[in-house]
C-alpha positions as CSV (number, residue, x, y, z in Angstrom):
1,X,4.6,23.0,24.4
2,X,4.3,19.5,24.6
3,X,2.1,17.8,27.3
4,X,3.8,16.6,30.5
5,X,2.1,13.0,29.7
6,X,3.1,12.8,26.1
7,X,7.3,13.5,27.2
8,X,6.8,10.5,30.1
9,X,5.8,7.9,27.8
10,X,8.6,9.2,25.2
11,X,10.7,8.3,28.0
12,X,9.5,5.3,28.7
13,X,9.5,4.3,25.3
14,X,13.4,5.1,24.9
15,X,14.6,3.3,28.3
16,X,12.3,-0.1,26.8
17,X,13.8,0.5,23.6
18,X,17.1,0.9,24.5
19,X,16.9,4.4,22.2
20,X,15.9,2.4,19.1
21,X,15.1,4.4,16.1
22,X,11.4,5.2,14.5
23,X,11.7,3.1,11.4
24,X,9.1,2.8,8.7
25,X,9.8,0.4,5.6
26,X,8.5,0.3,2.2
27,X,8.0,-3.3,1.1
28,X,8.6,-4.8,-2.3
29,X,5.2,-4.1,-3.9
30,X,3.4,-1.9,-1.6
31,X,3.7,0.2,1.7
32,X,4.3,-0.9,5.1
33,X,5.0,0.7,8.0
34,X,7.1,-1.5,10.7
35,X,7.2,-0.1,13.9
36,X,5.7,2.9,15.1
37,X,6.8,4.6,18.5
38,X,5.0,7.9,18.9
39,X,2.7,8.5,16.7
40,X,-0.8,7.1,17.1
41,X,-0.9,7.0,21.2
42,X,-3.0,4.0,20.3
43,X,-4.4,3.1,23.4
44,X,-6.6,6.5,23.5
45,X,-10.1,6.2,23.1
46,X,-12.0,8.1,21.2
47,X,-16.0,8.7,20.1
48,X,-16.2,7.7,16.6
49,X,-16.8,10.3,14.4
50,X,-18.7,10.0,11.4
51,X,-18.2,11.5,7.8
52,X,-21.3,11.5,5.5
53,X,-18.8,11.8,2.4
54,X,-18.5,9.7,-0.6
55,X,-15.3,10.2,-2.5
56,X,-13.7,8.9,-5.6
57,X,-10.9,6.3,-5.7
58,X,-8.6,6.4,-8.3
59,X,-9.2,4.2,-11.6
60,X,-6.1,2.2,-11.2
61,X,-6.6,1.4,-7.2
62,X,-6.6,-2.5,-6.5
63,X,-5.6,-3.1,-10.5
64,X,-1.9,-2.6,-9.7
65,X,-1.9,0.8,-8.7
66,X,-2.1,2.0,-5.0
67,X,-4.9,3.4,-3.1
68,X,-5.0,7.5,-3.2
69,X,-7.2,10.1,-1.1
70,X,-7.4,13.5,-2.2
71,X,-6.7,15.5,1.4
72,X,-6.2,19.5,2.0
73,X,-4.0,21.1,4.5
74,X,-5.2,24.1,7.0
75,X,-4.5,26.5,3.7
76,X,-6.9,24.9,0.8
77,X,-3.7,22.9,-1.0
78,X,-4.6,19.2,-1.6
79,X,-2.1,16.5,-2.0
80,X,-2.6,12.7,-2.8
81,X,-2.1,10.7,0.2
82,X,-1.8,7.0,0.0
83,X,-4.5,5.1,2.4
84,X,-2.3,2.3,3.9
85,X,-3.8,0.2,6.1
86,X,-0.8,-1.5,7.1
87,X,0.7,1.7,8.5
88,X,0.3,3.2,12.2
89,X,1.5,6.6,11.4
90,X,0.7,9.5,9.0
91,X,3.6,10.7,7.3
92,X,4.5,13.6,5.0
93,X,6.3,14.7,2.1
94,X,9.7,16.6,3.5
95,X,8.6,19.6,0.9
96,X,6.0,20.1,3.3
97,X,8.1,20.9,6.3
98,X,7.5,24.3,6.0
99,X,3.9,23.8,6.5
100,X,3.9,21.3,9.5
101,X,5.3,24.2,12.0
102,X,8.2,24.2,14.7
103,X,10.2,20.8,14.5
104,X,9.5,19.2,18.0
105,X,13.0,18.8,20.3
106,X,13.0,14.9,20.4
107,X,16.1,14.6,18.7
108,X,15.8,13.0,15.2
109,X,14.6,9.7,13.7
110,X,15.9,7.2,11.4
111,X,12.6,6.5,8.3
112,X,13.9,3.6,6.5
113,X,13.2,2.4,2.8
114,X,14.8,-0.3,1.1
115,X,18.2,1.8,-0.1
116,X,17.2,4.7,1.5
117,X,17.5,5.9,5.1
118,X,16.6,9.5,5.8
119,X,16.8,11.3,9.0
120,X,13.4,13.0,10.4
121,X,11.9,15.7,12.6
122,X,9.1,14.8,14.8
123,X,6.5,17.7,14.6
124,X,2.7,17.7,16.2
125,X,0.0,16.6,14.0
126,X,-0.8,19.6,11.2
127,X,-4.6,20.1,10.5
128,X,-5.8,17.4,7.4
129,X,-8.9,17.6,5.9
130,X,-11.4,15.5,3.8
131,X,-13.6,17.9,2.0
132,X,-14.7,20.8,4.9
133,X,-13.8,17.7,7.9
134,X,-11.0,17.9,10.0
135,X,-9.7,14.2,10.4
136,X,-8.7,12.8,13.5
137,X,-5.0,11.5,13.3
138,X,-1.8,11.0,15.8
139,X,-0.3,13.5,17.7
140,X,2.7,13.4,16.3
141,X,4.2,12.6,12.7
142,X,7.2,12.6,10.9
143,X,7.9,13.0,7.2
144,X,9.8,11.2,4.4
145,X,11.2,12.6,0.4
146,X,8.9,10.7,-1.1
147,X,10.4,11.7,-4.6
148,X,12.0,7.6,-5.2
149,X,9.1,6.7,-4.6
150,X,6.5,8.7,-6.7
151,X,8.5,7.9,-9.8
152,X,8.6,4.2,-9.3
153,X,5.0,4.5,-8.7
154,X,4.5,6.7,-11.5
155,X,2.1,8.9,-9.1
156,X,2.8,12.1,-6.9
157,X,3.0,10.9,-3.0
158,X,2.7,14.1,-0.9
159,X,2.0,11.6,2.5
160,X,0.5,8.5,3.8
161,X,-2.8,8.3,5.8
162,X,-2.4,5.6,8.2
163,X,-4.1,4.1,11.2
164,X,-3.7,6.4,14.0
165,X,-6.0,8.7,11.4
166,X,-8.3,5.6,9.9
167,X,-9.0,3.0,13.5
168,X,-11.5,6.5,13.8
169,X,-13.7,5.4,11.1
170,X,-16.3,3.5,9.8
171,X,-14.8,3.1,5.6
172,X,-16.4,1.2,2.8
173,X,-14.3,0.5,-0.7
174,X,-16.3,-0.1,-3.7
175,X,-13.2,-1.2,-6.5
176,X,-16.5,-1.9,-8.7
177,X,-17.5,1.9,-8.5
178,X,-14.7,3.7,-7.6
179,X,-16.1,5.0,-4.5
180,X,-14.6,5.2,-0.3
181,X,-17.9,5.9,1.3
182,X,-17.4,6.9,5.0
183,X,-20.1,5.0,7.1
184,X,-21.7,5.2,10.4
185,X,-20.7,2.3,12.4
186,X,-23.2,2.3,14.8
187,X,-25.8,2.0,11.7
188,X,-24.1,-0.6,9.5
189,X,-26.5,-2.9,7.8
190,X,-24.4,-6.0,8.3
191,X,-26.5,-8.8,7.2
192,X,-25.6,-7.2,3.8
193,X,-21.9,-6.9,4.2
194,X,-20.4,-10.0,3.6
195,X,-17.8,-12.3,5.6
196,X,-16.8,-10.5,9.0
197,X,-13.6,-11.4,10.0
198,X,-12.6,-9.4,13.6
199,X,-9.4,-7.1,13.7
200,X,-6.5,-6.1,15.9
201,X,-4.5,-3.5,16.8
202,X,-0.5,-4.0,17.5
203,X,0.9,-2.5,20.2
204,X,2.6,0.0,17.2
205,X,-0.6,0.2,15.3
206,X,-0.6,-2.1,12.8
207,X,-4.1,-3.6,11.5
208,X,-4.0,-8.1,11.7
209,X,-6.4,-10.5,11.5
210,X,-6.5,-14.3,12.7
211,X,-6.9,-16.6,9.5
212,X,-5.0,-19.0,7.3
213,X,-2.6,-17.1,4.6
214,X,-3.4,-17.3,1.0
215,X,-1.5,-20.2,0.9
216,X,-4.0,-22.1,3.3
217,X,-2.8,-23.9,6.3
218,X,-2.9,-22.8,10.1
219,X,-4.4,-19.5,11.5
220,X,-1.4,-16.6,11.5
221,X,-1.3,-13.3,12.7
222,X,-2.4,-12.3,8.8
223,X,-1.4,-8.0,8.4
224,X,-4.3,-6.4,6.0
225,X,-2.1,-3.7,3.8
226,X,-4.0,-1.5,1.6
227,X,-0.7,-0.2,0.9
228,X,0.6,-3.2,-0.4
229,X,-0.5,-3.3,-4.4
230,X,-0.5,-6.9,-4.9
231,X,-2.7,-9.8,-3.5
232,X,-0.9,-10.7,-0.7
233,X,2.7,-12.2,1.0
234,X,3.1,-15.7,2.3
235,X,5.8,-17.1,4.8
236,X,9.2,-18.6,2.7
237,X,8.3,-22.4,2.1
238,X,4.8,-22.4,2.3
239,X,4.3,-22.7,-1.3
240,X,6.5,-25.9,-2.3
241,X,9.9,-24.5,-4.6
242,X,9.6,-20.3,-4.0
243,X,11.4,-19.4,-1.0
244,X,11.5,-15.4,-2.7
245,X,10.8,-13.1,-4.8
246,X,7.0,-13.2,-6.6
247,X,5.2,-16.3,-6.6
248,X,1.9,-16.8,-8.9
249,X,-1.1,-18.6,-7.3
250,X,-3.4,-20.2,-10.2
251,X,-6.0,-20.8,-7.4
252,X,-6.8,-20.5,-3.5
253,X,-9.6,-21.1,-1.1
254,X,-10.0,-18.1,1.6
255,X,-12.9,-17.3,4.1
256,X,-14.9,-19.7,1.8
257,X,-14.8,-18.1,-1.3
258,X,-12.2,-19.3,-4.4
259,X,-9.7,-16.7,-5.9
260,X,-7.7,-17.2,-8.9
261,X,-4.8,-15.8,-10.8
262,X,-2.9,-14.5,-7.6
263,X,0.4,-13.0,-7.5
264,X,1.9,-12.7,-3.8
265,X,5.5,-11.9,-1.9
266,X,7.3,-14.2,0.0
267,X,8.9,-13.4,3.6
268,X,5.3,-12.7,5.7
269,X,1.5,-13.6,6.2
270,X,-0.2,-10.6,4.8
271,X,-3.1,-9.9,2.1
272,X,-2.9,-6.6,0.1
273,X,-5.2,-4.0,-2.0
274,X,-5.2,-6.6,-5.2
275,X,-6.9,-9.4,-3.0
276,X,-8.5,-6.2,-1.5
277,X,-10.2,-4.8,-4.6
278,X,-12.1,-8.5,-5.6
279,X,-14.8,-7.4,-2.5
280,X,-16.9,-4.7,-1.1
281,X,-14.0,-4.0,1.8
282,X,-16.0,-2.5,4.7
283,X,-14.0,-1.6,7.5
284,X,-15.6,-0.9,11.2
285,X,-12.3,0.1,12.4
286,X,-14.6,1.6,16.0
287,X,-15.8,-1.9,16.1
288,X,-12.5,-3.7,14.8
289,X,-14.3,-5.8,12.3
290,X,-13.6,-6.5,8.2
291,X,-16.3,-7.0,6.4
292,X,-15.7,-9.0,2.9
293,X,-18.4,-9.2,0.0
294,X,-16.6,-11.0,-3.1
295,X,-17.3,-9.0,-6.3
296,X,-14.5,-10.9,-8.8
297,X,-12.9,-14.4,-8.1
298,X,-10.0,-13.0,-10.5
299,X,-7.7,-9.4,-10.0
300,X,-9.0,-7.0,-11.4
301,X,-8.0,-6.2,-15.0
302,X,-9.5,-3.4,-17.9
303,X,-9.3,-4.3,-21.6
304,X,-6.3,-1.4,-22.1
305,X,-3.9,-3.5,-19.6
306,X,-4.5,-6.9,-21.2
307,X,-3.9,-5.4,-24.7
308,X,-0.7,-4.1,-23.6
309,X,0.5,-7.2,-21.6
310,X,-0.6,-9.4,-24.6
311,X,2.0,-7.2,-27.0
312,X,4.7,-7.4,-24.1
313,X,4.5,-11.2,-24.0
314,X,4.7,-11.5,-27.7
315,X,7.4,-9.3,-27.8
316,X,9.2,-11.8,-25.5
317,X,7.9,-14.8,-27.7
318,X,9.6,-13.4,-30.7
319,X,13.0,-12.8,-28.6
320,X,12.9,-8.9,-28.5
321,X,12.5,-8.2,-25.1
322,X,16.0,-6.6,-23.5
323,X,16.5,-8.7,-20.6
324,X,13.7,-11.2,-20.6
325,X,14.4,-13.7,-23.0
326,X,12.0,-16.3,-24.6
327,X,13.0,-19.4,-22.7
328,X,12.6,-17.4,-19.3
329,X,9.8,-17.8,-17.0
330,X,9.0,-15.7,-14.0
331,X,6.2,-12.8,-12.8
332,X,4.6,-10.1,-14.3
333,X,3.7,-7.1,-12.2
334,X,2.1,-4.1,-13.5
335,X,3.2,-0.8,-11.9
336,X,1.1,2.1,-12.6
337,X,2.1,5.4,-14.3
338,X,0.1,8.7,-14.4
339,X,-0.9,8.4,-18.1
340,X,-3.8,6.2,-18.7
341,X,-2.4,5.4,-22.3
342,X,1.1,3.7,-20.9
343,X,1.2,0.9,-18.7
344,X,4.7,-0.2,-16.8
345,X,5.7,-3.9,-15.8
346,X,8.3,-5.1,-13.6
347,X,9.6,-8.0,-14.4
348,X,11.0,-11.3,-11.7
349,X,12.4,-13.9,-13.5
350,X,13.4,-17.4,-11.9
351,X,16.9,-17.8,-10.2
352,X,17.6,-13.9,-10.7
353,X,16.7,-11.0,-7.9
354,X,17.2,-8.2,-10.2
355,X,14.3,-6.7,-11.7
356,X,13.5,-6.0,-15.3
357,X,11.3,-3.0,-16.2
358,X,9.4,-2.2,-19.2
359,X,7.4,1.2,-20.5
360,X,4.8,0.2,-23.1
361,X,2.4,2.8,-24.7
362,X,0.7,4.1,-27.9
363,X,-0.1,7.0,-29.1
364,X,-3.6,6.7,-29.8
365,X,-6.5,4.9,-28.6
366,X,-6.5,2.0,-31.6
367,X,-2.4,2.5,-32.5
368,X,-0.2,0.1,-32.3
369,X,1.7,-0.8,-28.9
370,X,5.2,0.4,-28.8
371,X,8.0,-0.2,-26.4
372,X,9.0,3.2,-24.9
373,X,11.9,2.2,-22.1
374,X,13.5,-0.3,-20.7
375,X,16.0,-0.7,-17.8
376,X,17.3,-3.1,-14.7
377,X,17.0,-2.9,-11.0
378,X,18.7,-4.4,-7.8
379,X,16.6,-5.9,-5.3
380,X,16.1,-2.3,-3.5
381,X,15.6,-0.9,-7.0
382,X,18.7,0.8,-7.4
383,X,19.1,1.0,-11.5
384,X,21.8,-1.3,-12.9
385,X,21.7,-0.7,-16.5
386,X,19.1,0.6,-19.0
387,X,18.5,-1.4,-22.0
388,X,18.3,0.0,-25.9
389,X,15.4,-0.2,-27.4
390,X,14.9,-3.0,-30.3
């Protein structure tokens, strides 16, 4: 039965809403949630729990690829969930309906992707677990087929652990060592931490900070988005002749510290998991502070990913690349793809808003690269065409 309380502010909510639908939208190169109406009651206060539990972050996190945490339901089964920042509720994978109980009688919600509008149950929270520890999370949550989306990222996505689980706890993000480390806040060393930079709360969740975008200039209401895989989104104009699409930055000055070789969105003020993963990222979510430690002025990079960007780009030198000739110019993104051997890039080119995408693998460790696929997407990645292979 849900709480007298909980049905009050739903009402509440609808009559200031005018009835508007939960929405969450998935931005062009990461995750974000946009509005949240009932699932973090945000303005609850809690203790802040502390997990003495180090666990490993997935090699590609922060080098193109999103951020995953290994989590287990009330039965043993774990799933990858993506830790997003940038999102006030948890949400599920709609295969795991089953498992999340009796569907709550709210009626049902609009979750919103780019192409893709689904319609969604409201059900109370479902026990999650890191390790043997029960996380704390919203009282309600909603789910989503994440199937689109897995394959684009080329990773399973059974949910999305946002901040009505994560403003909880004290979490530290080690790119260098591939380590989340859980921390007690009230026993931070912070003289050792790096920059501090103080965080906020939206009314619907969402995690900001006060600072200049990567782009410089005045102080904005900047969103931090782990679930965002590139470095970052600046407003349209503020970077003279790009008012869309992917825009490269050869060099910025943030907090203090220089950055180089930055590829960002346009159409916000936000800074994502590649920015992200060139510090020790400590957040004292209790305590709303970000702490910054600079580890790498450039993105992160491994010797595979250059070797196979190095044979994509000559491949486009020599005129052989479907759909990205040798007199174009735009951005290279890397997408990530479950096996370590095969990279994927997305590919923006000037004065077009389709997408090219390209496969690139081979078959042994000191083989020669090979082109394996290559296709075209809309804007909301909807396929247009898929190209034949030279």
């Amino acid at each position: 039965m849900i709480p007298r309380e909980i049905l009050k502010k739903i009402r509440q909510i609808e009559i200031r809403t005018n009835r508007v639908s939960l929405r969450w939208l998935v931005g062009k190169s990461g995750i974000v949630f946009s509005l949240l109406l009932l699932c973090s009651c945000a303005t609850e206060r809690s203790s802040h729990p502390h997990l003495a539990t180090e666990v490993a972050i997935n090699k590609d996190a922060g080098r193109g690829g999103l951020l995953f945490i290994m989590l287990r339901l009330e039965n043993g089964e774990e799933l990858p969930f993506v830790l997003d920042t940038g999102s006030p509720g948890t949400l599920f994978d709609k295969s795991l309906i089953p498992k999340l109980g009796k569907r709550l009688p709210l009626g049902r919600w609009t979750v919103s992707m780019p192409g893709d509008k689904q319609k969604s149950g409201l059900y109370w929270r479902p026990g999650l677990y890191l390790g043997n520890t029960r996380l704390k999370t919203g009282r309600l949550v909603a789910t989503f087929n994440f199937k689109q989306l897995s394959d684009r990222v080329g990773h399973p996505i059974m949910g999305i652990l946002a901040m009505d689980c994560l403003r909880h706890y004290c979490i530290q993000l080690n790119f260098q060592t591939g380590k989340i480390r859980f921390l007690d806040s009230k026993q931070l060393d912070v003289a050792n931490l790096g920059r501090s930079f103080p965080l906020k709360l939206s009314l619907f969740g969402q995690l900001f900070t006060d600072h200049a975008s990567l782009a410089g200039g005045k102080s904005v209401k900047l969103l931090i988005d782990t679930g965002r895989n590139g470095d970052g989104a600046v407003e349209k104009g503020a970077i003279n002749g790009h008012d869309s699409g992917w825009v490269r930055l050869p060099k910025c000055v943030w907090g203090g510290d220089t950055y180089t070789n930055l590829t960002v969105d346009t159409g916000g003020n936000a800074i994502g998991l590649g920015f992200l993963a060139r510090h020790v990222v400590t957040f004292d979510f209790p305590k709303r502070v970000m702490y910054l430690k600079q580890t790498s002025a450039g993105p992160l990079v491994d010797d595979e990913f250059v070797a196979a960007l190095e044979f994509l780009r000559k491949f486009k030198k020599e005129g052989q690349t479907p759909g990205w000739s040798k007199n174009d110019h735009g951005t290279v993104r890397l997408e990530t793809h479950p096996d370590p051997e095969t990279f994927g890039f997305s590919v923006r080119t000037q004065g077009d808003s389709s997408v090219c995408h390209y496969i690139v693998a081979r078959t042994s460790g000191d083989g020669p690269w090979k082109l394996q696929k290559s296709w075209r997407t809309d804007q909301n990645d909807k396929p247009i065409e898929e190209y034949p292979l030279p």
